[in-house]
C-alpha positions in Angstrom: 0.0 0.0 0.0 1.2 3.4 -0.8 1.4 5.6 2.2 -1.6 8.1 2.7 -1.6 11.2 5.1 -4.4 11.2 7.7 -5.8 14.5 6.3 -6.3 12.6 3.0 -8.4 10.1 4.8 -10.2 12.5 6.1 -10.9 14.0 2.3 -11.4 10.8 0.9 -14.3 10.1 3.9 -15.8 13.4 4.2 -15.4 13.2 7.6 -17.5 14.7 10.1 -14.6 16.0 12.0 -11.7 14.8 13.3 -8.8 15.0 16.1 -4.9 14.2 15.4 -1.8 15.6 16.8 -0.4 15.1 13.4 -2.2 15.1 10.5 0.4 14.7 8.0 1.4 11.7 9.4 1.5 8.5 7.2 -1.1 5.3 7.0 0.9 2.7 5.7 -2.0 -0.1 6.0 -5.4 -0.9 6.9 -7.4 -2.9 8.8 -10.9 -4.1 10.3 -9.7 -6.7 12.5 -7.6 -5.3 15.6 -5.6 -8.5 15.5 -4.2 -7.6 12.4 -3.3 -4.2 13.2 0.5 -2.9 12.9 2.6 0.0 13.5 0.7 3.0 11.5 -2.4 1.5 10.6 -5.8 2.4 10.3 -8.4 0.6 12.0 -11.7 0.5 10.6 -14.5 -0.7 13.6 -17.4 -2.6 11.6 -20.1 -3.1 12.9 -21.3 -7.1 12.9 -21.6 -10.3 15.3 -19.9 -7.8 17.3 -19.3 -4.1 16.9 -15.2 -3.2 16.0 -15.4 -0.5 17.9 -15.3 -2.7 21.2 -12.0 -3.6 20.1 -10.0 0.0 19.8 -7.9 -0.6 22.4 -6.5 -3.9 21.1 -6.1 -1.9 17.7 -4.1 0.7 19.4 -1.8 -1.7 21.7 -0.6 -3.0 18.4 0.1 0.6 17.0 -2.6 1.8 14.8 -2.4 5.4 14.9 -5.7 6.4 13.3 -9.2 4.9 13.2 -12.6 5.3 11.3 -15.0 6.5 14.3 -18.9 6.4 14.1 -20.2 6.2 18.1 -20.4 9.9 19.6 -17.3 11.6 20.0 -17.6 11.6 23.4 -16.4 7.5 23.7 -13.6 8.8 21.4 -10.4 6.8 22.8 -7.2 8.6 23.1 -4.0 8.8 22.2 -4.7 7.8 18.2 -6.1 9.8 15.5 -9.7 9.7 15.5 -12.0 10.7 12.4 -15.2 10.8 12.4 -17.8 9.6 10.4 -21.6 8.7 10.0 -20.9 4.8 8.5 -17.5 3.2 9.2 -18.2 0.5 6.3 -19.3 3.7 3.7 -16.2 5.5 4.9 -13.7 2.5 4.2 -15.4 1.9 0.6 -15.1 5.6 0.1 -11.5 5.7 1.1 -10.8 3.0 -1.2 -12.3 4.6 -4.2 -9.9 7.8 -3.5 -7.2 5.2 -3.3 -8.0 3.6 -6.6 -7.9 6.9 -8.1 -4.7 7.6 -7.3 -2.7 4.5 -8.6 -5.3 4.4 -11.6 -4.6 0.9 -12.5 -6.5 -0.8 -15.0 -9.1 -3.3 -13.3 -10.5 -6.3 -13.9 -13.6 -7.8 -12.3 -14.7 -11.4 -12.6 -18.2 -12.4 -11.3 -20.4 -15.6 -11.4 -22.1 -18.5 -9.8 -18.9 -20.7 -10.1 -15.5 -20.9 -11.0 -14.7 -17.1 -9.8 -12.0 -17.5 -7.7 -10.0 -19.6 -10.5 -10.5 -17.2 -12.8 -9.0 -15.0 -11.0 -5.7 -17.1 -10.3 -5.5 -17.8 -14.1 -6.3 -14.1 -15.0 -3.5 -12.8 -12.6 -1.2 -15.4 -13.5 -1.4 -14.5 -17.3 -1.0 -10.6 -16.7 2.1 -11.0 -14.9 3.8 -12.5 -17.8 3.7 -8.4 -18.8 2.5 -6.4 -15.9 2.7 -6.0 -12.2 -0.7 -7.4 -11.0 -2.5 -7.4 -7.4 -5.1 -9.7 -7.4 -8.2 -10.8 -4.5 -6.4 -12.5 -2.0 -9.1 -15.5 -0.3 -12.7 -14.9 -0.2 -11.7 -10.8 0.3 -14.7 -10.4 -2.4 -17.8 -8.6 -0.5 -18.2 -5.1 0.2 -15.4 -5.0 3.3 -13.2 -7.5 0.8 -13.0 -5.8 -2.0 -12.1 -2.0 -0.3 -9.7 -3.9 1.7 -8.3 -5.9 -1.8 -7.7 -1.8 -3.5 -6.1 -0.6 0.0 -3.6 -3.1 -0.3 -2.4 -2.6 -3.9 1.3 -1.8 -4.2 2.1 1.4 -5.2 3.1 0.3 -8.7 0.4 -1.9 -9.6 -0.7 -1.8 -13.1 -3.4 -4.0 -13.3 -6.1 -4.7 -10.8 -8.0 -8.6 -10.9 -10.8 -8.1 -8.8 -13.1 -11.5 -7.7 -16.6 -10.1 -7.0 -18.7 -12.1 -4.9 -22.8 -11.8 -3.9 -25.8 -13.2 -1.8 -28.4 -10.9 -3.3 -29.2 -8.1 -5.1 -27.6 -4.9 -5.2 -24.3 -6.1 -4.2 -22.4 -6.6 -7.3 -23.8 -3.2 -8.5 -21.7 -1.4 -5.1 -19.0 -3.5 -5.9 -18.6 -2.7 -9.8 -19.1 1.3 -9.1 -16.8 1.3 -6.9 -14.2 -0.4 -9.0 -15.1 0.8 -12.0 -13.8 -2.1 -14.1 -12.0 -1.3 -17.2 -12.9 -5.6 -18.2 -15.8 -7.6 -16.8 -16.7 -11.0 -17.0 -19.0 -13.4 -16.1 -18.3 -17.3 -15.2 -21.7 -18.9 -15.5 -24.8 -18.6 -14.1 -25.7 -21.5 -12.1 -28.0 -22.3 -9.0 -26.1 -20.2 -5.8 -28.1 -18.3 -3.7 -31.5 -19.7 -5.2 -32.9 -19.1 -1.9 -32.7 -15.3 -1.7 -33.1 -14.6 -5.7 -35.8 -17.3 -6.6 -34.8 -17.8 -10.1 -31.4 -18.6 -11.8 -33.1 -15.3 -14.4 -32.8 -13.6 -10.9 -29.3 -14.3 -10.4 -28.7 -13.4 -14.0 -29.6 -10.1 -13.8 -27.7 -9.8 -10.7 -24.7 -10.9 -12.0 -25.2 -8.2 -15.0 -24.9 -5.6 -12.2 -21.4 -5.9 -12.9 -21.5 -3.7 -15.9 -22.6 -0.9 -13.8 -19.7 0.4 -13.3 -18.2 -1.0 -16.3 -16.1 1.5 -18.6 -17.8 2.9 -21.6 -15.3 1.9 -23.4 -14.9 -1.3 -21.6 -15.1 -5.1 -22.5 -17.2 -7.3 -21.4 -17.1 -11.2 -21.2 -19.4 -13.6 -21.5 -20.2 -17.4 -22.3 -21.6 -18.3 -25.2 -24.1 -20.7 -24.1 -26.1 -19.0 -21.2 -28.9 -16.9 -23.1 -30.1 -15.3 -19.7 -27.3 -13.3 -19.9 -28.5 -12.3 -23.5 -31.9 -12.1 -22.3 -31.1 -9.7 -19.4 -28.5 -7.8 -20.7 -28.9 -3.8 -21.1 -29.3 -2.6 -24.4 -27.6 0.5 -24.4 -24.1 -0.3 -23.1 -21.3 0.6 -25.3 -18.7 -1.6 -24.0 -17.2 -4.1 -26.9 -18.7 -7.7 -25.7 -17.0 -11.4 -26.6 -18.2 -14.6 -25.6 -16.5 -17.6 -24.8 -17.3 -21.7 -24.8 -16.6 -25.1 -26.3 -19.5 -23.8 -29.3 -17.8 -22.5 -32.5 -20.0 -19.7 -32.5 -18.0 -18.1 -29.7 -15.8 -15.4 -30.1 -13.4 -17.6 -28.4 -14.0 -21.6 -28.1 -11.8 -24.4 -27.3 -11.4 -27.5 -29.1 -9.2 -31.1 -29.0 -9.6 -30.9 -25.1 -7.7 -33.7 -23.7 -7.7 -34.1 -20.0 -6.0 -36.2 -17.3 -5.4 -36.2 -13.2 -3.1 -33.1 -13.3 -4.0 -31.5 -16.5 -6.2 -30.6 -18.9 -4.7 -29.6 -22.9 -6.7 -27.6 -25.1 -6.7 -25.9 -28.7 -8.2 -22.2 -28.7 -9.4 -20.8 -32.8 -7.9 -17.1 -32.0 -4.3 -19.7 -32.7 -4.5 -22.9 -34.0 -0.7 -23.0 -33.6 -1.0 -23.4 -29.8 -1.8 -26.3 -27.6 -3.0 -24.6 -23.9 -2.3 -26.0 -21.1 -3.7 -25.9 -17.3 -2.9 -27.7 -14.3 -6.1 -28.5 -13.3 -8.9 -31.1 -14.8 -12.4 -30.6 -16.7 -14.2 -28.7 -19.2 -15.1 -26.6 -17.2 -11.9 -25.1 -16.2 -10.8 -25.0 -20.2 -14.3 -22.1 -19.9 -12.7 -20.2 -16.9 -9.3 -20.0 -18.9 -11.2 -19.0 -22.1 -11.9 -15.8 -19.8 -7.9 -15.3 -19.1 -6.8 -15.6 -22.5 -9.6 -13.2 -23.4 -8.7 -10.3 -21.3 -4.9 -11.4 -22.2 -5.5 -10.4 -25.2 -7.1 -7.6 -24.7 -4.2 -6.0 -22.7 -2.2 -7.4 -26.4 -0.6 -10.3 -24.5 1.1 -12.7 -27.0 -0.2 -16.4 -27.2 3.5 -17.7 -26.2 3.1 -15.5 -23.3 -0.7 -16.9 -22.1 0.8 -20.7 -22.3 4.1 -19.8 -20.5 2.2 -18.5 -17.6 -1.1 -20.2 -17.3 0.4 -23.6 -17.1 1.9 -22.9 -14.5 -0.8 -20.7 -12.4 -1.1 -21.6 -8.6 -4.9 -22.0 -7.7 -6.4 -21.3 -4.7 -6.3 -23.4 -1.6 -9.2 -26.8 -1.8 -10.0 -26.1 -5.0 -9.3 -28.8 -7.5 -6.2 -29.8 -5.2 -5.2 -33.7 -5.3 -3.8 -34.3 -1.9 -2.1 -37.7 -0.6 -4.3 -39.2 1.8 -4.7 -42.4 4.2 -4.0 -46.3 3.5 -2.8 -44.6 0.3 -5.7 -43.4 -1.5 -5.9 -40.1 -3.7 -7.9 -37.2 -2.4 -9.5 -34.7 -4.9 -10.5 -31.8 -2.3 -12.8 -29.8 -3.9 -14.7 -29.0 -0.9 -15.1 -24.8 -0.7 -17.8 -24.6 -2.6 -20.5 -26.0 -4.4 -23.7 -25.5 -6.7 -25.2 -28.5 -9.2 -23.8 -27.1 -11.8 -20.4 -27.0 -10.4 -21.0 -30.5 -9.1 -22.4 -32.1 -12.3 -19.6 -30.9 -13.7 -16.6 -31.9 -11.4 -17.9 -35.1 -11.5 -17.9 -35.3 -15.1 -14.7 -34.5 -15.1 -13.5 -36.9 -12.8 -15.3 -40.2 -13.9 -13.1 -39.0 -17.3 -9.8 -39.9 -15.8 -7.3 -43.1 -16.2 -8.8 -45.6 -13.5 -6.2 -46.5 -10.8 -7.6 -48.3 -8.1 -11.5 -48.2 -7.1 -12.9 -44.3 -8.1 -15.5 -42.9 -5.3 -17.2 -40.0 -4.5 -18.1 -38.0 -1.2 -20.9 -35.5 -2.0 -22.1 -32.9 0.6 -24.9 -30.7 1.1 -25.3 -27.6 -1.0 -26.7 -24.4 0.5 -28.6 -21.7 -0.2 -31.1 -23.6 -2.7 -34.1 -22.5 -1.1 -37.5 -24.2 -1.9 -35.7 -26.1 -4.9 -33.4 -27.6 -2.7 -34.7 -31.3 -2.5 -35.5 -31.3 -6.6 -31.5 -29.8 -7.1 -30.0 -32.2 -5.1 -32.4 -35.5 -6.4 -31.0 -34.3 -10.0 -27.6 -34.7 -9.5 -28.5 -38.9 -9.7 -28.0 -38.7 -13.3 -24.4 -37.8 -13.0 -23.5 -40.4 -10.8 -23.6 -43.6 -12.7 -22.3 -47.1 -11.0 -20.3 -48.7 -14.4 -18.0 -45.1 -14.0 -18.2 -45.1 -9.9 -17.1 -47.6 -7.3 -18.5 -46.3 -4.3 -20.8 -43.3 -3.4 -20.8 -41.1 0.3 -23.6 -38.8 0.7 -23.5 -36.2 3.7 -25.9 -34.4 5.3 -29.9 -33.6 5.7 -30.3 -32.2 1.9 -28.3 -34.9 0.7 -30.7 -37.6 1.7 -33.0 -36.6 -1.8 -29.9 -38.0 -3.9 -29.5 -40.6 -1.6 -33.1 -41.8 -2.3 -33.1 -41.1 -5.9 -30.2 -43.7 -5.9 -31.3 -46.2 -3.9 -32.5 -47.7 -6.9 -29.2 -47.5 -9.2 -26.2 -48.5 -6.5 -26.2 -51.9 -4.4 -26.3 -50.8 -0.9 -23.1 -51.6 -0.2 -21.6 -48.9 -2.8 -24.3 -46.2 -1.3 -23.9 -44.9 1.9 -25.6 -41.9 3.6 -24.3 -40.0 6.6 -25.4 -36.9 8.5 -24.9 -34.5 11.6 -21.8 -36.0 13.4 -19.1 -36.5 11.2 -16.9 -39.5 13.0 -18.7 -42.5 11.7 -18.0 -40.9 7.9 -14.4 -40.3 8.8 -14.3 -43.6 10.6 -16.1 -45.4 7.7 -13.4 -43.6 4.9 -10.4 -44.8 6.9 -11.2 -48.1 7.3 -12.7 -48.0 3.6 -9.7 -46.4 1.3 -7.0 -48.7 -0.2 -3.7 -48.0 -2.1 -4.5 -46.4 -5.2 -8.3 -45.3 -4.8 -9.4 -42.1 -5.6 -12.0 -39.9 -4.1 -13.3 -36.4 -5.2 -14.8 -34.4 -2.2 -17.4 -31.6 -3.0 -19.6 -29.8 -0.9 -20.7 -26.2 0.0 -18.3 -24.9 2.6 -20.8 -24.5 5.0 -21.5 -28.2 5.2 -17.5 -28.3 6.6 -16.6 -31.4 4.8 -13.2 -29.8 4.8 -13.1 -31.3 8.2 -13.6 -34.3 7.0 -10.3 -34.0 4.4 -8.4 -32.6 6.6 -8.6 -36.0 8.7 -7.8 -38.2 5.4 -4.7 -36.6 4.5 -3.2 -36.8 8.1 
């Protein structure tokens, strides 16, 4: 982060007022959890589960030296730079605007039901064959995320990716004016957060919020075979648009897609000289790096350049990550997050692969479905077929519709259902795996079946 005076933060707020001993001196970072506060930060109190401001003085022991303040000025603490303001969390947004501003970088913003976060990783990796990137770091992709993502962009950053995450309406819209996204593009729509939109047409249109704050002279990215996004999409933008996909009608597809456990190859038509080339499996990663080599070559990155760096991209922490786990079986931990579209598809991808030992999966539940939530998970039973898997685990309460849609297809021996306390599933899996099985784990994050991963890779 580039140092910024304390009477710049108060500009950049509009503060109310404010009290410092020294208002020229510098911010160098900041902060809403007082945990993670340093020499010369600025600790921004949200209010939550708790209320930050509860926590100045733990923010101040560890040497912030200014802090966004919205309780009267008479619970002020001392002996740190107080400004005042009506709404911390409109404050740090607003600061982060002024911020974004001033290192003018060109930005990025990636959106969508599924496959955001390695989008990201393959967009970021790809720019910084040429340019010096700062990218989402985690889940950092809400309205406290994001602000916090722009306050910590070096000084010299020239391109901004930015993940932008939702649970309703109105979200991405803050997110994309405040960014003001020179590229945006959308994943896919799929079946997240049916139970506060109602529709996947719902979540469509809020996904398009993203070109809110898109550039008029800005691009915007698309996949080819989602026509809600056609449907839905405003009329009178005058952003350049491409689409992406497998379908030849795309502006750019991928064909000759050959994929194995730590790869996937692909041809792309913009050059037919070029095989592509990810470390990661399934179509449906080859459509999230359709995005990166988009928006490569909109900032007129070569094609040598987008294979030299994208086969080699790091992706994010349990997501598409083969770990070694126990009796000597193969753990595909996919487990952050989950919709039936992103689980149709990992499965897919999965039954795909060379066959070493005995191939299984362990499905949890998904979340935020809403009223559709027994019908979603009941249709994933067509993906899971017993001549391509061994052995199915089913975890928790929504899971039981699959689990009864399959009685019927599996023996009961390769069917097994489990729910609330996870020991008997662990126990069962340990005693279960051999040398040479493989198992893909996918869930929502809430259902925690990264618990359960963690304990079969000890």
């Amino acid at each position: 982060m580039k140092p910024i005076r304390i009477i710049d933060i108060v500009k950049a707020v509009r503060a109310i007022d404010y009290s410092s001993p020294n208002r020229f001196a510098e911010v160098e970072s900041v902060v809403f959890d007082s945990r993670e506060a340093t020499p010369n930060s600025l600790f921004v109190p949200l209010k939550g589960e708790t209320d930050g401001h509860d926590y100045i003085q733990s923010a101040i022991a560890k040497g912030a030296i200014a802090t966004l303040w919205s309780r009267p000025e008479s619970e002020a603490p001392e002996g740190i730079a107080v400004i005042l303001v009506d709404d911390t969390l409109e404050a740090l947004q607003d600061l982060a605007k002024a911020y974004l501003e001033d290192i003018q970088p060109k930005v990025v913003a990636i959106t969508g039901s599924n496959g955001k976060t390695t989008t990201k990783d393959m967009t970021a990796a790809v720019l910084s064959a040429r340019y010096r990137v700062h990218k989402t770091a985690g889940n950092y992709n809400n309205e406290i995320g994001l602000p916090i993502t722009i306050l910590n962009m070096p000084e010299d950053t020239e391109i901004l990716v930015l993940e932008m995450g939702m649970s309703g309406a109105g979200e991405i819209s803050l997110l994309s004016r405040l960014a003001q996204p020179d590229v945006a593009a959308i994943t896919i729509i799929g079946e997240s957060h049916l139970e506060y939109l109602g529709s996947r047409r719902n979540i469509a249109k809020a996904k398009l919020e993203i070109l809110e704050g898109l550039k008029a002279d800005g691009l915007f990215i698309y996949p080819i075979n989602e026509p809600l996004i056609r449907e839905e999409m405003p009329i009178d933008g005058a952003y350049a648009k491409e689409t992406f996909g497998v379908d030849k009608t795309a502006t750019i597809f991928a064909y000759a897609i050959e994929s194995s456990k730590e790869r996937t190859s692909f041809k792309v038509n913009v050059d037919d000289t070029a095989t592509l080339d990810i470390p990661v499996i399934g179509t449906y990663n080859v459509q999230n790096a359709l995005i990166a080599v988009a928006i490569a070559r909109h900032f007129n990155l070569s094609m040598i350049e987008v294979k030299g760096y994208l086969e080699n991209f790091k992706l994010s922490e349990n997501r598409n990550q083969w770990l070694a786990g126990v009796n000597g079986a193969q753990v595909l931990n996919d487990a952050y997050n989950a919709s039936p579209t992103s689980m149709t598809a990992v499965v897919e991808a999965f039954v795909q692969l060379e066959k070493e030992g005995r191939r299984m999966v362990l499905l949890g539940d998904i979340r935020e479905l809403g009223e559709k939530s027994q019908e979603l998970h009941a249709s994933l039973a067509s993906s899971l077929k017993p001549e391509e898997l061994d052995v199915v685990y089913l975890y928790g309460e929504e899971m039981t519709a699959l689990y009864e849609a399959l009685k019927g297809t599996f023996e009961a021996e390769r069917l097994h259902h489990f729910a609330g306390d996870k020991a008997p599933l662990v126990a069962t899996l340990k005693e279960s795996l051999q040398k040479n099985d493989q198992i893909l784990i996918k869930s929502s994050f809430g259902t925690d079946l990264l618990s359960v991963v963690k304990e079969l890779i000890k």
